[in-house]
C-alpha positions in Angstrom: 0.0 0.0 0.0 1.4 3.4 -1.0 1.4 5.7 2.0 1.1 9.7 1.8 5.3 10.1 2.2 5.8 8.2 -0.8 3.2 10.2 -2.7 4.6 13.3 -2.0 7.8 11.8 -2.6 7.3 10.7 -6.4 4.9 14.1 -6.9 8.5 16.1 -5.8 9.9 13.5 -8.6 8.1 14.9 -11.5 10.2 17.9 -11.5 12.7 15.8 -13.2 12.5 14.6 -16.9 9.9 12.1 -17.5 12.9 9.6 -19.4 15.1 9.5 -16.3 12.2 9.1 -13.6 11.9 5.9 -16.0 15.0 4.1 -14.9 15.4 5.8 -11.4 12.3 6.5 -10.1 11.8 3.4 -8.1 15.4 3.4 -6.7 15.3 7.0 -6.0 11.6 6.4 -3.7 13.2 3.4 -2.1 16.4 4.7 -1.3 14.5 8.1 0.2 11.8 5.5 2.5 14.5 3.5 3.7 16.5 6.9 4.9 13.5 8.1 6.6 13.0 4.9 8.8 13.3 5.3 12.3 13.0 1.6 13.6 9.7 2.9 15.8 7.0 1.5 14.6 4.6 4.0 15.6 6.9 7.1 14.9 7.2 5.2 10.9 3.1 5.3 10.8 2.9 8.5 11.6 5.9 9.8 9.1 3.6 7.8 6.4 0.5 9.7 6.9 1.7 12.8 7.7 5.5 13.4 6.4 6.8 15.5 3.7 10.3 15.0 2.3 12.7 17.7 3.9 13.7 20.6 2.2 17.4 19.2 1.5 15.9 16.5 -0.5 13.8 18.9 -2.5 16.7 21.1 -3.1 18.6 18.1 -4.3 15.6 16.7 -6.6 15.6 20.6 -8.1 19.7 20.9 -8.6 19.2 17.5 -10.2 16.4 18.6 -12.5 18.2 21.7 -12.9 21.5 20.2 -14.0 19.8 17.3 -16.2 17.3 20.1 -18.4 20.6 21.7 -18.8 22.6 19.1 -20.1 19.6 18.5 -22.3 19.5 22.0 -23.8 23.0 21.9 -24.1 22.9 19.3 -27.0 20.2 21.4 -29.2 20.4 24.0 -31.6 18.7 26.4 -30.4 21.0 26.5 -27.0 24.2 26.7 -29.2 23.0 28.9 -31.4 21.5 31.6 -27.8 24.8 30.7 -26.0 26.8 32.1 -29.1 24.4 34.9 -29.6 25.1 36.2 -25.5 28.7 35.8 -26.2 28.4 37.9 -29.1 26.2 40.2 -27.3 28.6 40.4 -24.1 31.9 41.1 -26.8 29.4 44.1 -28.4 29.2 45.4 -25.2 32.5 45.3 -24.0 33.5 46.9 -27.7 31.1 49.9 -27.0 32.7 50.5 -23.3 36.2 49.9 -24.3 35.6 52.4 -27.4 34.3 54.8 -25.1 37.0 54.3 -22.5 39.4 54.8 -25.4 37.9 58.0 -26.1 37.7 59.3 -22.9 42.0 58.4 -22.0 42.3 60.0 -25.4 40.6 63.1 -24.7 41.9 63.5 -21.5 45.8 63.1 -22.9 44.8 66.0 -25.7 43.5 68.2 -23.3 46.2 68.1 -21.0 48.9 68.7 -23.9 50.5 65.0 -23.9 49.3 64.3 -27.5 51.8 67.0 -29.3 51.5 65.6 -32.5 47.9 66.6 -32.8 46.5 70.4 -32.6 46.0 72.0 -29.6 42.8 72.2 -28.2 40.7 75.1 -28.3 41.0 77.3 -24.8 37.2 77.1 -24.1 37.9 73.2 -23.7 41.1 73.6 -21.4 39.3 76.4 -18.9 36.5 74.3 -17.9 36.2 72.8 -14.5 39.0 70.2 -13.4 37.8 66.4 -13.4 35.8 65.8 -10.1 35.9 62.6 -8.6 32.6 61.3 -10.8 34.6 61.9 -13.8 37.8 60.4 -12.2 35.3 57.2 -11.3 34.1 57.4 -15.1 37.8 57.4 -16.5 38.5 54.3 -14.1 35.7 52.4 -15.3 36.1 53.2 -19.1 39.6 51.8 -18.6 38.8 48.8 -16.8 36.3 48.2 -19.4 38.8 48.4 -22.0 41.2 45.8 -20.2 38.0 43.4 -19.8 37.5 43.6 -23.8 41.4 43.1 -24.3 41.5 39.8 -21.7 38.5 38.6 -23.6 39.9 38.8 -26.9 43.5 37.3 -25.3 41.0 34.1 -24.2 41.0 35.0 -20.6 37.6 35.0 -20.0 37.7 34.6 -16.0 40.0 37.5 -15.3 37.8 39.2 -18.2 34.5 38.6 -15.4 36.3 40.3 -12.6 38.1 43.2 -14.5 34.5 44.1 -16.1 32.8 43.8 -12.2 35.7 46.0 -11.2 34.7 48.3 -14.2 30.8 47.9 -13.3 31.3 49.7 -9.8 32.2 53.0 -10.6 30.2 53.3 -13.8 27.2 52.6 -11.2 28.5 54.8 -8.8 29.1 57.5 -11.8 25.6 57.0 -12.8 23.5 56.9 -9.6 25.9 60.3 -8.5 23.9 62.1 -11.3 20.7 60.1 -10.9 20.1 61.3 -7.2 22.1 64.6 -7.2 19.8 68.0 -6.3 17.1 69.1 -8.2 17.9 66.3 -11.1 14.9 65.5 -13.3 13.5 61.7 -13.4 16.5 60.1 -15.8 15.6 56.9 -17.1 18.0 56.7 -19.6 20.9 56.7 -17.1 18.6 53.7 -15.3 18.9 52.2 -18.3 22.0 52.7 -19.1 22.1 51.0 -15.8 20.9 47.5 -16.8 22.8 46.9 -20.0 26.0 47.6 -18.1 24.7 44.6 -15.4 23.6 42.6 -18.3 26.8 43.1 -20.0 28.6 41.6 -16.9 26.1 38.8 -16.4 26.5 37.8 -20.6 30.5 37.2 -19.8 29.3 33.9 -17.8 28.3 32.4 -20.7 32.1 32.2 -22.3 33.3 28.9 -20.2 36.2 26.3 -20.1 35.2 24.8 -23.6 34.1 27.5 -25.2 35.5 28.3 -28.4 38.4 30.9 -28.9 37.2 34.3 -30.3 38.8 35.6 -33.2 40.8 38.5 -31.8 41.3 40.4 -35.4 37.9 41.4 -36.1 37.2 42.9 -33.0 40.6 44.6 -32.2 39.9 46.2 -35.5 36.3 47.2 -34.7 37.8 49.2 -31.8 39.2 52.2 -33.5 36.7 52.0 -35.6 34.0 52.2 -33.1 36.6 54.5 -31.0 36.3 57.3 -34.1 32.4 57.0 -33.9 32.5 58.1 -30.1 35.1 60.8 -30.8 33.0 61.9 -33.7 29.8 62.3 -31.3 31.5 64.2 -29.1 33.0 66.6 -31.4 29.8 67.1 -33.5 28.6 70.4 -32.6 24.9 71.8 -32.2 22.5 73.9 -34.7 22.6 76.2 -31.9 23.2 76.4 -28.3 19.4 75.9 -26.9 18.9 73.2 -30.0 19.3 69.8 -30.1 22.1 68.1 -30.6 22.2 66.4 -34.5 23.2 63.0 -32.9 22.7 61.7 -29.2 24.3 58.4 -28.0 21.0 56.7 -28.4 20.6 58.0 -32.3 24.8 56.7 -32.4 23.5 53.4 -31.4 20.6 52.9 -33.6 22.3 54.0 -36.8 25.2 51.4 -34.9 22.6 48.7 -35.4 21.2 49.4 -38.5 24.5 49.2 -40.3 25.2 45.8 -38.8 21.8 44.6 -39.6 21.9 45.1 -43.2 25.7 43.9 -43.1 24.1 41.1 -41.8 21.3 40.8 -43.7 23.8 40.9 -47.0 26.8 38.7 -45.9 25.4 37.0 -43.0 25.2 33.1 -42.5 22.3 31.8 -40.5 24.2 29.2 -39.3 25.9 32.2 -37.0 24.8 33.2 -33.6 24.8 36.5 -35.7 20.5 36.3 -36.0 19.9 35.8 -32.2 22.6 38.2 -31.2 21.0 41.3 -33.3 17.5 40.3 -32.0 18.9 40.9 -28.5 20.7 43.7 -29.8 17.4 45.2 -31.2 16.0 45.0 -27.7 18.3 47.0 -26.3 18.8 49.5 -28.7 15.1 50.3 -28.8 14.8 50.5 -25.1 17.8 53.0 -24.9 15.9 54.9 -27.8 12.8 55.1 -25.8 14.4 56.0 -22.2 16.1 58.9 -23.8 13.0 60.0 -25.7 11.0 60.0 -22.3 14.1 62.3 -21.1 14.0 64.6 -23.9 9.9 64.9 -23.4 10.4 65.7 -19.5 13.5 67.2 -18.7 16.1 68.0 -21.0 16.4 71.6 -21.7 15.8 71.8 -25.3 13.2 74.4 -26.8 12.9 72.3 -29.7 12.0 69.0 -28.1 9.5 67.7 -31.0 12.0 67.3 -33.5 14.5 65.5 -31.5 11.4 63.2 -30.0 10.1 62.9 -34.0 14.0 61.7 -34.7 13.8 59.3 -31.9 10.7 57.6 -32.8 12.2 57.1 -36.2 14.9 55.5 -34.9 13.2 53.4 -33.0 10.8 52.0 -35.2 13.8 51.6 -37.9 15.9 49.4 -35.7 12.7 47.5 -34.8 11.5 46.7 -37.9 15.0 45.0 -38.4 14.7 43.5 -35.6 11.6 41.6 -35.6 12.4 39.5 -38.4 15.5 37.8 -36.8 13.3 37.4 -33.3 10.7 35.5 -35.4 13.4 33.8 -37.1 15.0 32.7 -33.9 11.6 31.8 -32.4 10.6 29.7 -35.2 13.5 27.5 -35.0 12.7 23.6 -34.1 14.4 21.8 -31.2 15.0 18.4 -31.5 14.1 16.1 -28.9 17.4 14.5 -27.9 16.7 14.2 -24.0 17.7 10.6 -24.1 21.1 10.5 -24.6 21.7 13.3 -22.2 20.6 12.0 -19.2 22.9 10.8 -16.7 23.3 9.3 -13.8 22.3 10.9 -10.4 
């Protein structure tokens, strides 16, 4: 006769994959019953009735499920092909903090007269202010982003994880310092901004042990190329001093996106992680559109906010409508069912 314990016991079971329960179910139930047993009669009629397995052997049952689902996905398609596409996701974002880090070491140097070769700068950008500390904590960070990108590319993807956490605090630090300062207006791009750097960091977990070596020369050579884009924004001047500027960071990123989209789109192979990545990609892009359109429409100082907000939403709805195709494409992909051969032993 089954007693309540061991129903609760094989209900806790289903959690794992209905192919393994198959062969070790039974084992599994008798080898849980027989730990329970006291030896006391009565106190073993009343565990039957009325006991539940413990919480340590429910945590075990779901780190079991957990691991076996895993080793599952791990043989499909579709997980190769989203595991790829976050590694190429996390490399994109290191390239855009290292190209801005770049920027930043190289602007400082030029102001401060150590680049002779080039032309000086002009006085108005040599009397400003001296570099507070959030700018200090903004030049750290865009350098220890830029030594994250550099140890990724060298294959050193574990000290790549803890140089782009170093590089994480003081860009949060930076950013919440002008999120919570005085009289600041509601910023959600800078929250934004926010959550791509965190997801950034959490994307470097998916290079591991046996994943495959990136090809360092196509991304040391997108890095001065994506370095002069960044210098180019901040040297592009305005109509007029109460007008808009002609290109923010978000409009830098869309027209980013965009470009690699239809490079895609022209040369790409789907067998690349290339058509997840740039539907992720799209997602983020149009989200940092959007947060600095709601900016523009509250705060920002601008007196001609509806052409900037027009701009946006043309932005936005450009890198959208390349982006949709690859997330249907992605979505529509078939998994096959190879559970079998990757279940293993408990």
């Amino acid at each position: 006769m089954t007693s309540r314990l061991e129903e609760r016991y094989r209900a806790l079971l289903r959690l794992l994959p209905e192919r393994y329960r198959a062969v070790w179910e039974e084992e599994m139930v008798g080898a849980f019953l027989d730990s329970v047993a006291t030896g006391d009669p009565e106190r073993d009629e009343y565990l039957a009735d009325f006991g539940r397995p413990p919480w340590s052997e429910v945590a075990s049952v779901l780190t079991l499920s957990v691991r076996l689902r895993a080793a599952v996905a791990r043989r499909t398609p579709r997980y190769v092909a989203w595991a790829q596409a976050v590694r190429l996701v996390a490399l994109v974002g290191l390239l855009v903090h290292g190209a801005w880090g770049l920027a930043i070491i190289g602007l400082r140097l030029w102001l401060a007269g150590r680049l002779t070769l080039l032309p000086a700068p002009p006085p108005a950008w040599t009397q400003g202010p001296t570099a507070d500390l959030w700018h200090r904590l903004t030049d750290t960070a865009g350098l220890a982003w830029l030594l994250a990108y550099v140890a990724l590319l060298l294959g050193h993807a574990r000290i790549a994880r803890w140089v782009a956490v170093l590089a994480f605090v003081p860009t949060a630090v930076s950013l919440l310092s002008h999120v919570f300062a005085p009289g600041s207006a509601p910023n959600w791009f800078t929250w934004y901004l926010l959550v791509l750097d965190g997801c950034t960091v959490l994307a470097l977990t998916a290079f591991g042990r046996d994943t495959p070596a990136v090809r360092p020369r196509p991304w040391l050579l997108a890095l001065p190329v994506a370095t002069g884009l960044v210098l180019g924004l901040v040297f592009l001047p305005a109509p007029a001093p109460d007008s808009p500027p002609l290109l923010d960071w978000a409009g830098l990123c869309s027209v980013a996106y965009l470009v690699g989209a239809g490079w895609y789109a022209w040369r790409g192979s789907p067998r690349t992680g290339w058509a997840p990545a740039l539907a992720l990609l799209a997602l983020a892009v149009v989200g940092l559109r959007i947060s600095s359109i709601f900016d523009y429409a509250t705060g920002m100082p601008f007196t001609d906010r509806s052409a900037l907000i027009g701009i946006g939403l043309v932005e936005a709805a450009a890198v959208a409508a390349a982006g949709v195709p690859l997330v249907l494409r992605t979505s529509e992909r078939s998994v096959p069912n190879d559970a079998a051969s990757a279940l293993s032993d408990r």
